[in-house]
C-alpha positions as CSV (number, residue, x, y, z in Angstrom):
1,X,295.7,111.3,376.7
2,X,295.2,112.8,373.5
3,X,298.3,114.3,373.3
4,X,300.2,111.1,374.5
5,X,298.2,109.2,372.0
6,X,299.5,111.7,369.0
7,X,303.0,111.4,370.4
8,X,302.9,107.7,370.4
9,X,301.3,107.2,366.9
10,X,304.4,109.6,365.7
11,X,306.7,107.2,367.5
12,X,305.2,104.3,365.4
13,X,305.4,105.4,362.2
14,X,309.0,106.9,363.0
15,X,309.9,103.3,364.0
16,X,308.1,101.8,360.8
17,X,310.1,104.6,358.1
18,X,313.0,103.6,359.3
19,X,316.5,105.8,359.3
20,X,316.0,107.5,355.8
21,X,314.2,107.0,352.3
22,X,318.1,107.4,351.7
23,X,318.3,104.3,353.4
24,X,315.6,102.5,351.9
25,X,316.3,103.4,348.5
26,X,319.8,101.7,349.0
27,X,318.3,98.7,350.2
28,X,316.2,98.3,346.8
29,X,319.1,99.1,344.2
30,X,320.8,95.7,345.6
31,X,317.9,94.2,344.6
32,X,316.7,93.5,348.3
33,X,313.6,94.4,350.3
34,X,313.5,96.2,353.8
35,X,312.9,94.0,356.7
36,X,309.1,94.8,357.4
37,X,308.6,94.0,353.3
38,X,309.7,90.8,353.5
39,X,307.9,89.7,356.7
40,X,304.5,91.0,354.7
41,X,305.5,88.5,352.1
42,X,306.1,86.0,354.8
43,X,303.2,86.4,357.0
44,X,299.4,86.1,356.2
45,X,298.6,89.7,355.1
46,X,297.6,91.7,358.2
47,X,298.5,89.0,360.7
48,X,302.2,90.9,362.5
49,X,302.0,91.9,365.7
50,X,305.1,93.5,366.5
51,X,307.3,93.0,369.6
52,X,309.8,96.1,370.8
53,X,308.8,98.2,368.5
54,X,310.6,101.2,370.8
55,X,313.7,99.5,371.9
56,X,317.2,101.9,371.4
57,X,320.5,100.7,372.3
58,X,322.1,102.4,375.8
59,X,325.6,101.9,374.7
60,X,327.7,104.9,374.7
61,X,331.2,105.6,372.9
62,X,332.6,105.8,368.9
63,X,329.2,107.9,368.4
64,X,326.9,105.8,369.6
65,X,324.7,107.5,371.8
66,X,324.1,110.1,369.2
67,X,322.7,107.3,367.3
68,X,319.7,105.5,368.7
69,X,317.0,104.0,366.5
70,X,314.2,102.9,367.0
71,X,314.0,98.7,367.0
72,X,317.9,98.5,367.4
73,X,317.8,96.9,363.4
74,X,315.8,94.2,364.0
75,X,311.8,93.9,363.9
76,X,310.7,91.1,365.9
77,X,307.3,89.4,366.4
78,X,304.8,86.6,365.4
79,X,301.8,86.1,362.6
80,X,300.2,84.0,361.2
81,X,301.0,81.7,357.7
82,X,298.1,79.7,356.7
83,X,296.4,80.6,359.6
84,X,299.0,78.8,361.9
85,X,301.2,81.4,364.4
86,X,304.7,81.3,363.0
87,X,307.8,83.7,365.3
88,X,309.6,86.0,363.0
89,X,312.7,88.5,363.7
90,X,314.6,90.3,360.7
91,X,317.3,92.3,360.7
92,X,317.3,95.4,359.7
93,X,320.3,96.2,357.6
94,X,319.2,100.1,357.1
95,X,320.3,100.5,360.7
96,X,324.1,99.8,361.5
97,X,323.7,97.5,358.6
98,X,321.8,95.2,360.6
99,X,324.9,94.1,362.8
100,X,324.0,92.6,366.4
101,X,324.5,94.4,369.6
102,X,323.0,93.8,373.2
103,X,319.6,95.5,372.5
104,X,319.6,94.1,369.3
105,X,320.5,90.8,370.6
106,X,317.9,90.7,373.8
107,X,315.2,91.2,371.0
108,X,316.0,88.2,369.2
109,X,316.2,86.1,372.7
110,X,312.9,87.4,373.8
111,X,311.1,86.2,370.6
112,X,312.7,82.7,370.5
113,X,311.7,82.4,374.5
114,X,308.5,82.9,373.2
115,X,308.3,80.7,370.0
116,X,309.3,77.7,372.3
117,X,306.9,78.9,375.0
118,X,304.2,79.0,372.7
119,X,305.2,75.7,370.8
120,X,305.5,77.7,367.2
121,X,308.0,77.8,364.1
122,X,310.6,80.3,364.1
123,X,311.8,82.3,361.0
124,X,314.6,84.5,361.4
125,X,315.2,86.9,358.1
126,X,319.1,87.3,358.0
127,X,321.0,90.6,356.7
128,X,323.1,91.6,358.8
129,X,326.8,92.6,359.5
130,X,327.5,90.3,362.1
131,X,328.7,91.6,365.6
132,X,328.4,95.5,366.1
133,X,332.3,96.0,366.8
134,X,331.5,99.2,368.7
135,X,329.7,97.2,371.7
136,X,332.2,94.6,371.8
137,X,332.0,91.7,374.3
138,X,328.4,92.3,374.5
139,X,327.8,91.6,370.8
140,X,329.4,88.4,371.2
141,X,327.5,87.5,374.3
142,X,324.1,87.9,372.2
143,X,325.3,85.5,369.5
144,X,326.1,83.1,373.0
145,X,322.5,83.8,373.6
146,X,321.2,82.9,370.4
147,X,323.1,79.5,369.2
148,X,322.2,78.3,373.0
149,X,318.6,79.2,372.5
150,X,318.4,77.4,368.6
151,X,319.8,74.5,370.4
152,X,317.2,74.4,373.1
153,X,315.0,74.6,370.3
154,X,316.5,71.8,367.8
155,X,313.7,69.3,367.7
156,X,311.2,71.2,369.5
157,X,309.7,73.7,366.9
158,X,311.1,73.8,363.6
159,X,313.5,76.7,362.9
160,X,313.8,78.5,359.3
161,X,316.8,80.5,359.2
162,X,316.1,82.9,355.7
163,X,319.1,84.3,354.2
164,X,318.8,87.5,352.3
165,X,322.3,89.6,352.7
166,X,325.8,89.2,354.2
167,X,326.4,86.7,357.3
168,X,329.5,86.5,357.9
169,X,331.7,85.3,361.1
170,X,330.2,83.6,364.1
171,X,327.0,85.0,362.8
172,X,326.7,81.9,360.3
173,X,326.2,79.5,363.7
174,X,323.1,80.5,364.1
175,X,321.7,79.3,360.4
176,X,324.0,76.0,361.0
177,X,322.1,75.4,363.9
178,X,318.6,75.6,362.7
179,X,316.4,73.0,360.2
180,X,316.0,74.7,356.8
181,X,318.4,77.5,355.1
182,X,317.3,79.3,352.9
183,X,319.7,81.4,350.6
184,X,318.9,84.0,347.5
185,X,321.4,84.3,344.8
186,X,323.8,87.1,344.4
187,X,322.4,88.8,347.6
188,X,323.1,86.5,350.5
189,X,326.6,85.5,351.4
190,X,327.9,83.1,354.3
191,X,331.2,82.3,355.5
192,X,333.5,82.5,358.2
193,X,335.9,84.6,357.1
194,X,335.8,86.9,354.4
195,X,337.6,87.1,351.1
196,X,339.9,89.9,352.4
197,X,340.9,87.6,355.2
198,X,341.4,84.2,352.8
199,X,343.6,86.6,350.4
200,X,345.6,87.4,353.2
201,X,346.2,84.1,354.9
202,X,346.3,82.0,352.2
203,X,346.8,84.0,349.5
204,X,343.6,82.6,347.5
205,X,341.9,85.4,345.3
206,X,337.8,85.4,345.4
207,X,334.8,86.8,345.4
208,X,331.8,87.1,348.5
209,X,329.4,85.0,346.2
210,X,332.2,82.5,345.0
211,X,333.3,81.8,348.7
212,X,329.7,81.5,350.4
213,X,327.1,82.7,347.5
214,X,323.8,80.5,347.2
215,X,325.1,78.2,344.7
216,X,328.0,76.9,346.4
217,X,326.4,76.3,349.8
218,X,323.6,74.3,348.0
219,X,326.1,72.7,345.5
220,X,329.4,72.2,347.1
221,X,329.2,72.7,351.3
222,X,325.6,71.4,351.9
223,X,325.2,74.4,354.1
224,X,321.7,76.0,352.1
225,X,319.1,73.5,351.6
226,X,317.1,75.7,349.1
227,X,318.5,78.6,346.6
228,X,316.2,80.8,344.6
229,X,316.6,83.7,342.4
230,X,314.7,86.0,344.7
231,X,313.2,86.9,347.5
232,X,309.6,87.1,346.8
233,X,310.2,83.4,345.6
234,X,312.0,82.6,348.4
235,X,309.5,83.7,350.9
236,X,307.0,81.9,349.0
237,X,308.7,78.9,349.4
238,X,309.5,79.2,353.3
239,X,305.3,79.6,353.2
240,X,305.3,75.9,351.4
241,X,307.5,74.3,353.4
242,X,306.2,75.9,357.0
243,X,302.5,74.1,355.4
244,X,304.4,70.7,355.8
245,X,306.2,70.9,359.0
246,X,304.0,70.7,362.4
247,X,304.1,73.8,364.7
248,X,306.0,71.1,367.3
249,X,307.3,68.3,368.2
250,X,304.2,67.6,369.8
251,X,302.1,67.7,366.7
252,X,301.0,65.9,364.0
253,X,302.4,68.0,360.8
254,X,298.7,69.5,358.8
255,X,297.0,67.2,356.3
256,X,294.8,68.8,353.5
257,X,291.8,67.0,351.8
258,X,293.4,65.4,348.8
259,X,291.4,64.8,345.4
260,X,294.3,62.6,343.6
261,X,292.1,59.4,344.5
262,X,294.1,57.0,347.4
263,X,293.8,53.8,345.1
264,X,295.2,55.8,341.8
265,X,296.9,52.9,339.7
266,X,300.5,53.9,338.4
267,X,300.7,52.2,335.4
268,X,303.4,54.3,334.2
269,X,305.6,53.3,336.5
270,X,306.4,49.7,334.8
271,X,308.1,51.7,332.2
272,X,310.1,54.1,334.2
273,X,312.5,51.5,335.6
274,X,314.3,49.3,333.2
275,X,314.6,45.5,334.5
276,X,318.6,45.7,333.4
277,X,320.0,47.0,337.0
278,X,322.4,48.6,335.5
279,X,320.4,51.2,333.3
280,X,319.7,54.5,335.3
281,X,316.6,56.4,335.6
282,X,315.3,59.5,337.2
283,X,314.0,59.3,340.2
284,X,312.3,61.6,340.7
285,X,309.5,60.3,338.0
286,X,309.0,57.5,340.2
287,X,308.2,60.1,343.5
288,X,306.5,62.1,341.3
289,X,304.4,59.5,339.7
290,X,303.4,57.8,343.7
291,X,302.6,61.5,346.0
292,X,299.5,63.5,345.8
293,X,299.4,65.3,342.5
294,X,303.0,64.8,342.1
295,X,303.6,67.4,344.2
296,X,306.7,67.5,346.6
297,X,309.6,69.8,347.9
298,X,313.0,68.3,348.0
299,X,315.8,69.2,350.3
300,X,319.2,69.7,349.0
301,X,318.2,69.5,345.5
302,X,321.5,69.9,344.5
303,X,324.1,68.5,346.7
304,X,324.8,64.9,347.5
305,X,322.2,64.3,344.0
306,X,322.8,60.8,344.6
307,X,320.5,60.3,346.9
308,X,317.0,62.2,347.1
309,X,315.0,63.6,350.6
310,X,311.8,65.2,349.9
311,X,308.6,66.5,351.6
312,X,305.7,65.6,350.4
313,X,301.8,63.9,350.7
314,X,299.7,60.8,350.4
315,X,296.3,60.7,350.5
316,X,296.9,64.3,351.9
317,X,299.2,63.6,354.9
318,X,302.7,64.4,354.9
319,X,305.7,61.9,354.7
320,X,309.2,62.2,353.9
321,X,310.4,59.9,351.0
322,X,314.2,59.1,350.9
323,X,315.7,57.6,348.2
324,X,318.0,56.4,345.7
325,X,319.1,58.5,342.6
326,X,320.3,55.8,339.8
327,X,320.7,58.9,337.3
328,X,323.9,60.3,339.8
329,X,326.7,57.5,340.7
330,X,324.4,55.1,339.9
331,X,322.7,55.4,343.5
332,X,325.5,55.1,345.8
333,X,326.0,56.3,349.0
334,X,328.7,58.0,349.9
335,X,330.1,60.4,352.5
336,X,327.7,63.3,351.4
337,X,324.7,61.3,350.8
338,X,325.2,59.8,354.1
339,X,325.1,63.0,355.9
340,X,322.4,64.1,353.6
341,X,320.2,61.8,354.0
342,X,320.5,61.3,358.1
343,X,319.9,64.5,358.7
344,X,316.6,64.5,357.2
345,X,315.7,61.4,358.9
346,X,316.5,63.4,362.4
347,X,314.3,65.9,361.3
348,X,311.6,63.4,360.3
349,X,311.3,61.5,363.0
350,X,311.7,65.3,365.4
351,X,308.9,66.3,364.0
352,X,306.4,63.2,363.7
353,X,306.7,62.6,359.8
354,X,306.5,58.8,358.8
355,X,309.1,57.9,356.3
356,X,309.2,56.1,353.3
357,X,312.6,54.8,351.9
358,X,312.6,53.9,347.7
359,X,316.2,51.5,347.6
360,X,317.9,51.2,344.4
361,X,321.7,51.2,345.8
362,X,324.6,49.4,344.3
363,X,326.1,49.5,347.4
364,X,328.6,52.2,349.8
365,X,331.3,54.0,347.0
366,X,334.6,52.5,347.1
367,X,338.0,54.3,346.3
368,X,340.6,55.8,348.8
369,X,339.1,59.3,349.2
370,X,335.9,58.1,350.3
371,X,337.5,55.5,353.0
372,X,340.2,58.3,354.1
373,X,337.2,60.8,354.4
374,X,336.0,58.5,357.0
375,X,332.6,56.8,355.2
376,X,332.6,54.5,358.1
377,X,331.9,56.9,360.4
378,X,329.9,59.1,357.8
379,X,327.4,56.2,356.5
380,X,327.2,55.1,360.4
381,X,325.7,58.3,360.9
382,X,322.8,57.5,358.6
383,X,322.5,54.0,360.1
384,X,322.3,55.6,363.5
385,X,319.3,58.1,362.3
386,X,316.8,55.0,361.3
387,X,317.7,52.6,364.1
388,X,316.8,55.7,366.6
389,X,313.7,56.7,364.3
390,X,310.1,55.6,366.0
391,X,308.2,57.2,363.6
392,X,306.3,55.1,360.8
393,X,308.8,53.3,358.4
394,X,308.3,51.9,355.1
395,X,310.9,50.7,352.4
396,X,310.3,50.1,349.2
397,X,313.0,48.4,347.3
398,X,312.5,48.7,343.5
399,X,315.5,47.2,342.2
400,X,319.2,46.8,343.0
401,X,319.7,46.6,347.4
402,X,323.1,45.2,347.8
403,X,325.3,44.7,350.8
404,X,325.9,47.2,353.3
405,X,323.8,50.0,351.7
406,X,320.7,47.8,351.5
407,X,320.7,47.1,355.8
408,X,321.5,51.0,356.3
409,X,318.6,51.8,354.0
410,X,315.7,50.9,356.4
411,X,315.9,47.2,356.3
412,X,313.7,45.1,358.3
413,X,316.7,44.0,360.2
414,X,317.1,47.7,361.8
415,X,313.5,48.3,362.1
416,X,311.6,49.5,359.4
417,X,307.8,48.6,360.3
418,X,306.9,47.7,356.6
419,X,309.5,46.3,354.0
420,X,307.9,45.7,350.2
421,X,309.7,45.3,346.8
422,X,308.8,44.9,343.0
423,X,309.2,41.4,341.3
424,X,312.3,43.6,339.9
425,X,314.3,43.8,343.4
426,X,317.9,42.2,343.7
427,X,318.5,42.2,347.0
428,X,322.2,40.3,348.0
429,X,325.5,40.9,349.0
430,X,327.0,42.3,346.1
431,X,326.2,42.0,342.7
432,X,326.3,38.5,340.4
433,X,329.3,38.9,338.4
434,X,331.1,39.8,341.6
435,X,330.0,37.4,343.8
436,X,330.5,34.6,341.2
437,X,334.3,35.9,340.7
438,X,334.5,35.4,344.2
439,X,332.8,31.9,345.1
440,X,333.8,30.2,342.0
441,X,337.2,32.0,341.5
442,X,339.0,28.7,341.4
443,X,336.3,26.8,338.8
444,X,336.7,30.1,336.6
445,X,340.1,29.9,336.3
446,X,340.5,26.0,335.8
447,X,338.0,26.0,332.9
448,X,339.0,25.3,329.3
449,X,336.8,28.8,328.8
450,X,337.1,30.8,332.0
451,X,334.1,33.3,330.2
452,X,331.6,30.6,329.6
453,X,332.2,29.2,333.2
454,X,332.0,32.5,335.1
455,X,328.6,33.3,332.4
456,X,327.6,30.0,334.0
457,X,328.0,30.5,337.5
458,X,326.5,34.1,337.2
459,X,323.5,32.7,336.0
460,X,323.7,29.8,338.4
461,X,324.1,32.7,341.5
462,X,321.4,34.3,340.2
463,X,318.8,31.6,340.1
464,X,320.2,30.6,343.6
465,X,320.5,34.0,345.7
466,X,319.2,36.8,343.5
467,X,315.4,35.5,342.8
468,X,313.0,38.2,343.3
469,X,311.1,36.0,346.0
470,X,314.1,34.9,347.9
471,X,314.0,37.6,350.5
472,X,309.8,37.0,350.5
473,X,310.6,33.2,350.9
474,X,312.5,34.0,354.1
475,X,310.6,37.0,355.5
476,X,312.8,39.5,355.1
477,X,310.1,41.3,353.0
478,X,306.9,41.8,353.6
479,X,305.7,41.2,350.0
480,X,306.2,41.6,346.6
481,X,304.0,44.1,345.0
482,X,302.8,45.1,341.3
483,X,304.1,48.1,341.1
484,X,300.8,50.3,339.6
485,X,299.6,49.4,342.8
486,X,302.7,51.1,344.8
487,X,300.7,54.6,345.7
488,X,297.6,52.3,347.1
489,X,299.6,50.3,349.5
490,X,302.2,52.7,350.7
491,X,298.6,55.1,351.7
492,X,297.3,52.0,353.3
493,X,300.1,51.0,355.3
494,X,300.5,54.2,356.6
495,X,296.8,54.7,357.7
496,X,297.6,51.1,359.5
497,X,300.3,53.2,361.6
498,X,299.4,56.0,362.3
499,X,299.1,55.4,365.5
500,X,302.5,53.6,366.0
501,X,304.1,54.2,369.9
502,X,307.2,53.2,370.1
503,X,309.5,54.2,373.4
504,X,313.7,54.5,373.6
505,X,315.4,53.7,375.9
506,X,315.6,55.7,379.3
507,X,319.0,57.9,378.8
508,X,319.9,61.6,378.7
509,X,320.5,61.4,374.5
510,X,322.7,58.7,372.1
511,X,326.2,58.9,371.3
512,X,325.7,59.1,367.5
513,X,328.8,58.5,365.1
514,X,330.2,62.0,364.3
């Protein structure tokens, strides 16, 4: 026993080097860390229990069964962050530069079978070369496996797809398919096809980082929620976010004892939003000024910045707070903010977070590119997210809510539980000037002074339709709030319904707008 024991331990650590210190030392002049250093940044410190450890490939031909690792290139297994058991696999790129065959591939199946068995998050760590051309079919029959699996999963346990190095090909589905991406600059790369194949069809000259680096897949596609400098940071931040989100659909998400006192009066907020609608402010000091410590972690910080989504607290329980950017477009919605913004209500509501929706819109963005795009379809999908959302609902309209933008926006009328607004809201069809151009179009342009007359009937539109208190008068809001008071009564609300049940419909899933 002895002797197996001795042979076992110097299978272990042989497993744990890994291929070389060649190898290793390669890894860290690209500026990235080895698969089992990043899952010690990820995990609570001695918390991994590995799964596999010994697994080697059995495929044969171009060389391969002269070359058998240990692990296949992936290290698989679950931990612990904050104490809560999170799944983990991470490729390996020091072996076959972390490409996927069939061993490789039945790894990564057995530990998402078990993070939905178990009802936990799943992080997958992602540098790798894609398929592993010398196994073929096979390869591509794991990736089968896996983008089946993350949709089994979608809405069951949240799934953080990392990316730290090259994914390229069908390889990128998998990340597409999952909540949260993660990318770090100048390291990870996704796309399709490379630049070697865009040169050739299309004749197109670029580089890895400029087709799918970090910054243009969380600026320009909307593919990478989050982009950070590094990895340690990066990691940091999946251990953030992974605080905030529940460990299923089944769960309430974790509250924390909160000091920032539930009745806090935010004075400063009658100064951050000018009266005049069509002044723009940021945002963000309005979140900021409302949540717990003015802490919170926004999603797609830097696409579709029109329109916020961000995770944060009240009173120590988390909510997720969409809203209106007046500082970008003025607050529109358009194609991207649409899609934006409805996919973090879906995740919301998967995962039992009550949302809060802050309106200051202007309305859907007009012009020929945005109809030809297909905004109907697009701003439908956001529509279709809050109608289907049971979770708790609570709008909040501050200022400007005009036309179609203000019923898509969580309007009482599709279901929001709670509607309140500031003696600043506007809510109406379109704005005054336009709607007095259109009702009194024919008194305008008979008057001696056309100007004075359409000043007049502004005004006269205004006093009639655009009153602060006429949506109150008629119930379409719930009431009309000081708004020091905002953080008080958006804590108290949702305390009221927390408990909220609501059931769908019997069916086998909706038909929404794609």
């Amino acid at each position: 026993m002895t002797e197996r024991l001795a042979e076992l331990s110097a299978l272990r650590e042989q497993a744990v080097r890994g291929p070389s210190e060649r190898a290793t030392e390669a890894q860290h002049a690209k500026g990235k860390l080895t698969a089992r250093e990043r899952i010690e940044l990820l995990l609570d410190p001695g918390s991994f229990t590995e799964v596999e450890q010994l697994r080697r490939h059995r495929a044969t031909g171009f060389g391969l069964e002269a070359n058998r690792p240990y692990t296949d290139g992936v290290v698989t297994g679950w931990g612990t962050v904050h104490g809560r058991t999170v799944f983990v696999y991470a490729h390996d790129f020091r072996i076959f530069g972390g490409a996927l065959g069939e061993a490789h591939a039945t790894k990564i199946h057995k530990i998402m079978d078990l993070a939905l068995a178990a009802g936990a998050p799943l992080v997958s760590l992602n540098d790798g070369a894609g398929a592993r051309i010398q196994e073929g079919v096979s390869a591509l029959a794991g990736y089968g496996g896996i983008f089946q699996r993350n949709t089994r999963a979608s809405g069951v346990i949240p799934q953080i797809s990392v990316m730290l190095g090259p994914c390229a090909g069908g390889a990128a589905y998998s990340p597409a398919l999952t909540d949260f991406v993660f990318m770090v600059r100048e390291t990870s790369q996704m796309f399709i096809t490379g630049p070697d194949v865009v040169r050739a069809v299309t004749g197109e000259e670029i580089t890895q980082n400029g087709l799918g680096g970090a910054d243009v897949h969380a600026e320009t596609s909307g593919v990478a929620h989050f982009a950070y400098d590094n990895e340690e940071t990066c990691l940091s931040e999946v251990r953030y976010l992974l605080s905030m989100l529940p460990s299923n659909n089944r769960e309430n998400p974790p509250s924390v004892p909160c000091e920032d006192p539930a009745d806090r009066s935010g004075e400063a907020l009658l100064g951050l939003v000018p009266a005049d609608g069509n002044r723009p402010y940021d945002m963000r000091e309005v979140i900021e000024e409302i949540v717990d410590d003015g802490d919170h972690m926004e999603v797609h910080e830097r696409w579709a910045r029109n329109i916020i989504c961000t995770l944060t607290r009240l009173d120590g329980q988390v909510v997720g707070i969409v809203a209106n950017q007046p500082q970008f477009l003025a607050g529109v919605l358009d194609i991207e903010a649409s899609e934006k913004a409805a996919r973090f209500v879906q995740l919301c509501d998967a995962f039992n977070i009550p949302i809060v929706t802050l309106l200051d819109v202007p309305g859907f963005l007009p012009g020929v590119d945005q109809e030809h795009g297909g905004i109907i379809r697009h701003g439908a999908k956001l529509l279709y997210a809050y109608c289907n959302a049971t979770v708790p609902r609570i709008s909040l309209i501050l200022r400007k809510a005009y036309g179609g933008a203000y019923i898509v926006m969580d309007s009482q009328s599709i279901g929001a539980d709670l509607t309140y607004a500031w003696p600043t809201n506007e809510i109406a069809v379109m704005g005054a000037e336009g709607a007095a151009n259109v009702i009194f179009r024919k008194q305008i342009a008979g008057a001696d002074d056309p100007e004075a007359m359409r000043a007049r009937m502004v005004k006269e539109y205004k006093s009639e339709l655009m009153h602060p208190y006429y949506a109150a008068e008629r119930g379409l809001i719930d009431d009309v709030i000081d708004p020091a008071g905002t953080r008080e009564v958006l804590i108290s609300s949702l305390a009221m319904l927390r408990t909220k049940h609501a059931d769908l419909p019997s069916r086998k899933h909706g038909n929404p707008p794609q």
